[in-house]
C-alpha positions in Angstrom: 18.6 2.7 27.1 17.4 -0.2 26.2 20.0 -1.1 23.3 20.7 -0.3 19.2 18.3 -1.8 16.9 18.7 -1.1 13.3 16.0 -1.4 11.1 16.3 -1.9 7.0 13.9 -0.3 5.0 12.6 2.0 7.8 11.6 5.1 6.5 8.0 3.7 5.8 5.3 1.2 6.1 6.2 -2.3 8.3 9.7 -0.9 8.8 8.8 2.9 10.2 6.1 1.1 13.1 9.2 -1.0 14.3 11.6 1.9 14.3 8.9 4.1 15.6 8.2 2.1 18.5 11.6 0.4 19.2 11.9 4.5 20.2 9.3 4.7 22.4 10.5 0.9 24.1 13.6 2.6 24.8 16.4 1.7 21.8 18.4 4.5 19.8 17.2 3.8 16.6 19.5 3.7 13.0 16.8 4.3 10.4 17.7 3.1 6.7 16.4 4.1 3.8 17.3 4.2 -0.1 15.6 7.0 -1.8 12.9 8.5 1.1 15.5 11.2 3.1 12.6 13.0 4.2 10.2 10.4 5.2 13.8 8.8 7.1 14.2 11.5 9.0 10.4 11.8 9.8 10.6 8.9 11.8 13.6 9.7 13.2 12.1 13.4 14.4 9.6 11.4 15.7 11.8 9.3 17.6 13.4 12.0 19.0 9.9 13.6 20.2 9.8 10.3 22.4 13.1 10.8 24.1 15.1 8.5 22.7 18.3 8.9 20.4 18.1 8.3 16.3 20.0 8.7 13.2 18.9 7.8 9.1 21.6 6.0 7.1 21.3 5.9 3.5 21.9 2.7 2.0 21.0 0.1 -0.5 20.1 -3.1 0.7 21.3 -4.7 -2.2 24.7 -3.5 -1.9 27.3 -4.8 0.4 29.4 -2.1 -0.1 26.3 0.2 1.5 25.6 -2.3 4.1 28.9 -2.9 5.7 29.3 1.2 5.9 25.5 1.2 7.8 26.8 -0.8 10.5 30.0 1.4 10.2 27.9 4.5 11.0 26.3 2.9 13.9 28.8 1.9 15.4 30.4 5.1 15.1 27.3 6.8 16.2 25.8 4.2 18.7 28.0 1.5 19.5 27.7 -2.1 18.7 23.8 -2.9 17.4 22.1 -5.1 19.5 18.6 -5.6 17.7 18.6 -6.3 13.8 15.3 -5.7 11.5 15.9 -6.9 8.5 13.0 -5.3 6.9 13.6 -3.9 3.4 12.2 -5.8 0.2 11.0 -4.8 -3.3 8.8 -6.6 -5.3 8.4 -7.6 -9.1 5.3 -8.9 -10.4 5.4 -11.0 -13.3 4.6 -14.3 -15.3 7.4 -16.9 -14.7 7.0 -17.3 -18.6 7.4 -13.3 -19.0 10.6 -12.5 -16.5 13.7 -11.1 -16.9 17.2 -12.7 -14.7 18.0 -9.2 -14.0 14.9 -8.8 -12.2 14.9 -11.6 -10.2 18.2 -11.0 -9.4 17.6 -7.4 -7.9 14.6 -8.9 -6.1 17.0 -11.5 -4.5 19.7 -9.2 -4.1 17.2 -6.7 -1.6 15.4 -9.6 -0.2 17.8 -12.4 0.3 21.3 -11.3 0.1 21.2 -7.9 1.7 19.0 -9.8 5.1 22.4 -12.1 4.4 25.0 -9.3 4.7 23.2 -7.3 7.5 23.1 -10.9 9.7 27.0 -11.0 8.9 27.6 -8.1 10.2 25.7 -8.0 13.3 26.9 -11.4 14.5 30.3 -10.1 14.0 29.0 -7.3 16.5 26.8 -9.3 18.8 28.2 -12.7 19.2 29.5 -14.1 22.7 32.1 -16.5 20.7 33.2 -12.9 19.1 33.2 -11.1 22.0 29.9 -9.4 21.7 27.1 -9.8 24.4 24.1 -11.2 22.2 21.5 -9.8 20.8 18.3 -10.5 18.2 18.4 -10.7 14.5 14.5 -10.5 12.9 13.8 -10.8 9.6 10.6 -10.0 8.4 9.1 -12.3 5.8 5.9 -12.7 4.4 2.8 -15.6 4.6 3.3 -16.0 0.8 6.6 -18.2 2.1 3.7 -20.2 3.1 1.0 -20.2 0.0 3.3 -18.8 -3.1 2.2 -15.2 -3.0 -0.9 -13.8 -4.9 -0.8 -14.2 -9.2 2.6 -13.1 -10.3 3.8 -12.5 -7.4 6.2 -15.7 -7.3 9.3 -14.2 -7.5 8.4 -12.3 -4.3 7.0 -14.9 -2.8 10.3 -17.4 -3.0 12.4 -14.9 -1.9 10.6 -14.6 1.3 11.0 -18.3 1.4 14.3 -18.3 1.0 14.0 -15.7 4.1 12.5 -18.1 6.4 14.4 -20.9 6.0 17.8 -18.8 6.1 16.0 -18.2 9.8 15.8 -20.9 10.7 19.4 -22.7 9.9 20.9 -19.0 11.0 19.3 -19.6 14.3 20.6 -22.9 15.3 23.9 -21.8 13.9 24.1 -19.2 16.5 22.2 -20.2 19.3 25.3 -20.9 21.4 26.3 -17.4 20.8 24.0 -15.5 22.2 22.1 -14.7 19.1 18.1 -15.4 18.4 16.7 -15.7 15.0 13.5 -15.2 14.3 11.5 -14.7 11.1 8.4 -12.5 11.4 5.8 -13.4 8.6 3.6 -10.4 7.6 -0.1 -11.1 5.9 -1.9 -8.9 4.3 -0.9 -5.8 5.6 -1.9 -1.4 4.7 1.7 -0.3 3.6 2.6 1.7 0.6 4.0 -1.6 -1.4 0.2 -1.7 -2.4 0.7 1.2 -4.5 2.9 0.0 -6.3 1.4 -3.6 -7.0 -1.8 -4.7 -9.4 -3.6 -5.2 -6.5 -4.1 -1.5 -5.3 -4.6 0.3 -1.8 -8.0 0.0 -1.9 -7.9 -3.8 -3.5 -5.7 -4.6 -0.7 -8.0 -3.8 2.0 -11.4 -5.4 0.0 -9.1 -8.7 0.2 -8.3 -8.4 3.9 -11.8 -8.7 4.5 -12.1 -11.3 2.7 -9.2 -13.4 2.4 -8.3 -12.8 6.0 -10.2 -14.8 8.5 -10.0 -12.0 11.0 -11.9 -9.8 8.5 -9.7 -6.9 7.9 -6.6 -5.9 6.7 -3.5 -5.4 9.2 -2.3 -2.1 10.3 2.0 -1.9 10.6 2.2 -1.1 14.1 0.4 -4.9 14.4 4.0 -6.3 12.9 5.9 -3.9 15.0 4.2 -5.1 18.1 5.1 -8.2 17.5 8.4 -7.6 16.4 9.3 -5.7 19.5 8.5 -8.2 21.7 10.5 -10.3 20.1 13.3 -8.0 20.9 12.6 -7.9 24.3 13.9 -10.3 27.1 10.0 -11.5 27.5 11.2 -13.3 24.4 14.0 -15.2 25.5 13.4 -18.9 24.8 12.1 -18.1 21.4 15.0 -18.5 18.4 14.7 -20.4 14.9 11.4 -20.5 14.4 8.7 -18.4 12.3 5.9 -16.4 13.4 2.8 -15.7 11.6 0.8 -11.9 11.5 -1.8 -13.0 9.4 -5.1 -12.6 11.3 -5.6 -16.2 10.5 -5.1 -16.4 6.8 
C-alpha cells in the first residue's frame, strides 16, 4: 500500500476524483463527508472495486470536535494518515454591502479553520520532530485567490486566499519535518458547487469556453491528477508553493 490519505469533502466533485484515484494509486482511502452517506460510500465501493482498502467518516469541517474524531477513526482503522486533502468548502454569494457575520463566519470556519484543524492533526501524526515519518498536506484552493472570485463571490474568494497563504507559511514551518505543503488552485471547474451558485451548470461550462484560455471547462479528475502527483515521491522537492489548474485563465 502506498499509504493513508484522507480527503475532506470527498463524497463528490474535486474531492471524490482525488479519493477515487488515490485508490487506484494504491492508498486506503478515509472518505469525509457532511450530509452525502450515500454518495460517501459510493466512492468508497468504488474504491474497493479497485482493490484497495476505504472507509467514509462523517464530519463537519467546520467543527473541531468532528475533525479531531476523523483522524481518531483513521487511525483506529488505518494507522497514522500519511496524505492530507484538505478539500471541503462552501460558498456564499453575496454583496459586501448585503452580508451577514454569521455567514462569513461559517464560510471561514469550512474553508479556513477546518484546513487549520485537519493540518494540526496530521503534523501531530506525520512529523519526524514528533516521531512520525512525513508525509504531504494539500490544500485545494481556488484561482479566485488570484483575481477575487466572480461578482459576489468575495467572501469565497478571500477565504481561499487566506488558504494559500496559510500554505505557504505552513510549508516552511514544517519543511524540516518531513512535511510538504502545497496548495492546489482549481479554475473553472464541472462540480456540483455550480448548482448551487448564480452562475449555473450550464453557465459554468459557456464561461470555460470563454473565460478559459484553453477553451473549456475542467473536468475533477484534471485536479485529482494533479493532486496525486503531488502525493507521490515524483514530487519531492516541491513544498510551499501554489499550483495553478486553470487551463490558462
Amino acid at each position: 500500500m502506498t499509504g493513508v490519505l484522507v480527503v475532506t469533502g470527498g463524497s463528490r466533485g474535486i474531492g471524490a476524483a482525488i479519493a477515487r484515484l488515490g485508490g487506484k494509486r494504491g492508498y486506503r482511502v478515509a472518505v469525509n463527508y457532511v450530509q452525502a452517506k450515500e454518495r460517501a460510500q459510493e466512492v468508497v465501493d468504488d474504491i474497493r472495486d479497485a482493490d484497495s482498502e476505504a472507509i467514509a467518516i462523517q464530519g463537519d469541517t467546520g467543527s473541531e470536535a468532528d475533525m479531531v474524531r476523523l483522524f481518531e477513526q483513521v487511525d483506529e482503522a488505518f494507522g497514522p494518515v500519511t496524505a492530507l486533502v484538505n478539500n471541503a468548502a462552501i460558498d456564499h454569494e453575496i454583496a459586501i454591502a448585503d452580508f451577514a457575520v454569521a455567514d462569513l463566519e461559517r464560510v471561514y470556519a469550512v474553508n479556513v479553520t477546518g484546513p487549520f484543524v485537519c493540518a494540526r492533526e496530521a503534523i501531530r501524526r506525520m512529523s519526524t520532530r514528533l516521531g512520525g515519518k512525513g508525509g504531504v498536506i494539500i490544500n485545494i484552493s481556488s484561482i479566485s485567490a488570484r483575481y477575487g472570485g466572480l461578482p459576489g463571490d468575495v467572501i469565497y474568494a478571500s477565504s481561499k486566499g487566506a488558504l494559500d497563504s496559510f500554505s505557504l507559511g505552513l510549508g516552511k514551518e514544517v519543511a524540516k519535518e518531513g512535511i510538504r505543503v502545497v496548495s492546489v488552485r482549481p479554475g473553472l471547474t464541472l462540480t456540483d458547487i455550480w448548482e448551487r451558485s448564480n452562475v449555473g451548470r450550464e453557465g459554468a461550462i459557456e464561461l470555460g469556453k470563454t473565460g478559459a484560455p484553453i477553451g473549456r471547462i475542467a473536468e475533477p479528475e484534471e485536479v485529482a491528477n494533479l493532486a496525486l502527483w503531488l502525493c507521490s515521491d515524483e514530487a519531492s522537492y516541491v513544498t510551499a508553493t501554489c499550483y495553478d489548474v486553470s487551463g490558462g485563465r
